[in-house]
C-alpha positions in Angstrom: 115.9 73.3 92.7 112.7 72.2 94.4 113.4 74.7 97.0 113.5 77.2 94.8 110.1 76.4 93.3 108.9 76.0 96.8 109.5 79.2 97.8 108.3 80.9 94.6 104.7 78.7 95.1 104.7 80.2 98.6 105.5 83.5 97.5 102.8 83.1 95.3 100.1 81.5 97.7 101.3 84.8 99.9 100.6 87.7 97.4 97.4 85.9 95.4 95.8 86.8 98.3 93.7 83.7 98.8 91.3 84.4 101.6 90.4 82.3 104.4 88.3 83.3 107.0 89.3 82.5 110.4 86.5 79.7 112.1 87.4 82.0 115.5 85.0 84.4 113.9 81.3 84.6 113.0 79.7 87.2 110.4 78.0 89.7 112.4 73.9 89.8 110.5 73.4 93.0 108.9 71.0 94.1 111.6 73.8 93.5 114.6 76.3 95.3 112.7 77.8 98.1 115.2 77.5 101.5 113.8 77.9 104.0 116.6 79.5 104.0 120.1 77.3 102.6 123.2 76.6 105.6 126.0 80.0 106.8 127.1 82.6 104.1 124.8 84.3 105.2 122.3 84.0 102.5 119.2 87.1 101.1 117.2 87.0 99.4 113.9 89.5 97.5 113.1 89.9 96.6 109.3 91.7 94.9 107.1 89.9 95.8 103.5 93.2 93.8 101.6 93.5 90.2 100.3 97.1 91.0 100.7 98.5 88.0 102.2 94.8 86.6 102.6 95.5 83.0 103.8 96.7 84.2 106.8 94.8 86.1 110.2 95.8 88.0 112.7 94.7 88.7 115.8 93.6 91.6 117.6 94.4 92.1 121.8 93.3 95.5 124.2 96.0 94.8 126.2 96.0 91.2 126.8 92.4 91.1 126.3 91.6 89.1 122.6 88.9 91.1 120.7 89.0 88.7 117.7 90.7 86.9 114.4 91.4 89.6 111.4 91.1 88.1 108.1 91.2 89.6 105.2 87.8 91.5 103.8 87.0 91.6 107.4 86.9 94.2 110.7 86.1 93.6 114.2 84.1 96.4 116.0 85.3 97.0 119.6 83.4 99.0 122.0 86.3 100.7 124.4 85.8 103.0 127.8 87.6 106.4 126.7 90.9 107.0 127.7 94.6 105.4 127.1 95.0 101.8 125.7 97.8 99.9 124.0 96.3 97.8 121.3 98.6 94.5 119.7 98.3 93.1 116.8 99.5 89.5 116.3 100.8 87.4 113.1 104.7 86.2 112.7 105.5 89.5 115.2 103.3 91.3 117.6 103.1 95.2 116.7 101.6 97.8 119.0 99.0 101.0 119.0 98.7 103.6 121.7 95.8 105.5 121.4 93.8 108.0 123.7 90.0 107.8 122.8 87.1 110.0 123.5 83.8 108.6 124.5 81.0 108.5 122.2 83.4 108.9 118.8 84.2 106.3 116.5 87.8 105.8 115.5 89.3 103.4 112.5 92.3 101.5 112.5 94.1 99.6 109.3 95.2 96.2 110.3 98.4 95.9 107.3 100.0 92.8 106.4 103.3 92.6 105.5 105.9 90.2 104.5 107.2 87.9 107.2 109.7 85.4 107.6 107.9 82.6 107.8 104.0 84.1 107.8 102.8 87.5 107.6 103.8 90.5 110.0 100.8 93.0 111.0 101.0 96.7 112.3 98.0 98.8 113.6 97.6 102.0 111.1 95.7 104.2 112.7 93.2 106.2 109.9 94.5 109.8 111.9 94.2 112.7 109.8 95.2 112.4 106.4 93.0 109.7 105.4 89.9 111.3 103.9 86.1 110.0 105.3 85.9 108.9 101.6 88.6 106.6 101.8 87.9 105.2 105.0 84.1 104.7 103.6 85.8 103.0 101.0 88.0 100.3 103.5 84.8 99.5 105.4 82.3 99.1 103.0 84.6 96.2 101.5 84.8 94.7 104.5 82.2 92.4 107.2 81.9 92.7 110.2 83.2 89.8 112.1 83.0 88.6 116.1 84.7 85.9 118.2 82.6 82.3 118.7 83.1 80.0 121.2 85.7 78.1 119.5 87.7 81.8 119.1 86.9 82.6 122.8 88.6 79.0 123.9 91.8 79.6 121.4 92.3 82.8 123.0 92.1 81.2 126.8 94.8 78.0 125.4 97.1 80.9 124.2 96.8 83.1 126.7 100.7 82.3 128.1 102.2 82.3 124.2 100.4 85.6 123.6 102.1 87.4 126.9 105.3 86.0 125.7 105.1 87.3 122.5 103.8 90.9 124.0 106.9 91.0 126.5 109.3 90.2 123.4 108.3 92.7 121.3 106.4 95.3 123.8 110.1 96.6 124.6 110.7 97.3 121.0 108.2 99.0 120.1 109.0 100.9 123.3 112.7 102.0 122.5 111.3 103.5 118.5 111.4 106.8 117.9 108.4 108.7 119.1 107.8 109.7 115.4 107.7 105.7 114.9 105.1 105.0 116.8 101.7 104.3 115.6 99.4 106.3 118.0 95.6 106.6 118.0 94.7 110.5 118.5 91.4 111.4 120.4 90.7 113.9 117.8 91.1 111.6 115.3 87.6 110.2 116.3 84.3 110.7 114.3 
């Protein structure tokens, strides 16, 4: 019986959607907010406009490069050179994002929680297409911009070897899906 109500309380911590904010991150001031690509980048926001699943983070890699700690109601602006990349996202799983980018356009990306095992699961949704400028006004107006702090910057470097496990795990997975499976970052899907 009191696993049973355990479970249910967790399920309901889960989808209440109490948000925490990751103390990895720092609130960007309105003034250093990022709105437009530096000479010859292409910028990347990476959002996550839900509560869904808010006590829990996830966090963002270029590779195995950390860019920061998605919470929920937050995004993390990422200044990228043009050309191919393989983004990861990591929470119970690590979940991948191939994308080709163009300099000087800006591109938006979904960071979705799901339900996990034990914690949330994340995946990269690119906003490619069907998602009207309306919408995606919408996701990052309800969100704050966010950037790694020292103490984010020295978690990333202590995690460094868990992180390339975790990428070699699941890499080959995402690998072997269909190609209509994979999430994948057009360059015209810039701005």
């Amino acid at each position: 019986m009191f696993n049973r109500l355990m479970i249910v309380f967790l399920g309901v911590l889960f989808f209440s959607g109490c948000a925490t904010q990751s103390n990895h991150m720092t609130k960007v001031t309105p003034e250093s907010v990022i709105t437009k690509p530096e000479e010859g980048k292409a910028l990347i926001h990476f959002m996550r406009p839900s509560n869904y699943g808010g006590a829990v983070q996830s966090t963002i890699y270029n590779e195995s490069n950390y860019l920061g700690t998605v919470s929920a109601q937050t995004r993390v602006a990422y200044q990228a050179d043009p050309g191919k990349h393989m983004f990861m996202v990591i929470g119970e799983n690590a979940d991948f994002l191939e994308a080709n980018l163009l300099e000087n356009k800006t591109y938006y990306v979904l960071v979705s929680p799901r339900m996990g095992v034990w914690k949330a699961r994340f995946s990269l949704n690119p906003a490619s297409g069907g998602v009207s400028q309306q919408q995606i006004d919408s996701w990052y107006n309800s969100t704050t911009e966010v950037v790694p702090n020292e103490a984010g910057l020295d978690w990333a470097k202590s995690k460094a070897s868990e992180i390339e496990k975790l990428k070699s795990k699941y890499l080959p997975k995402w690998q072997q899906k269909a190609e209509g499976d994979k999430q994948r970052l057009k360059p015209e899907s810039g701005i």
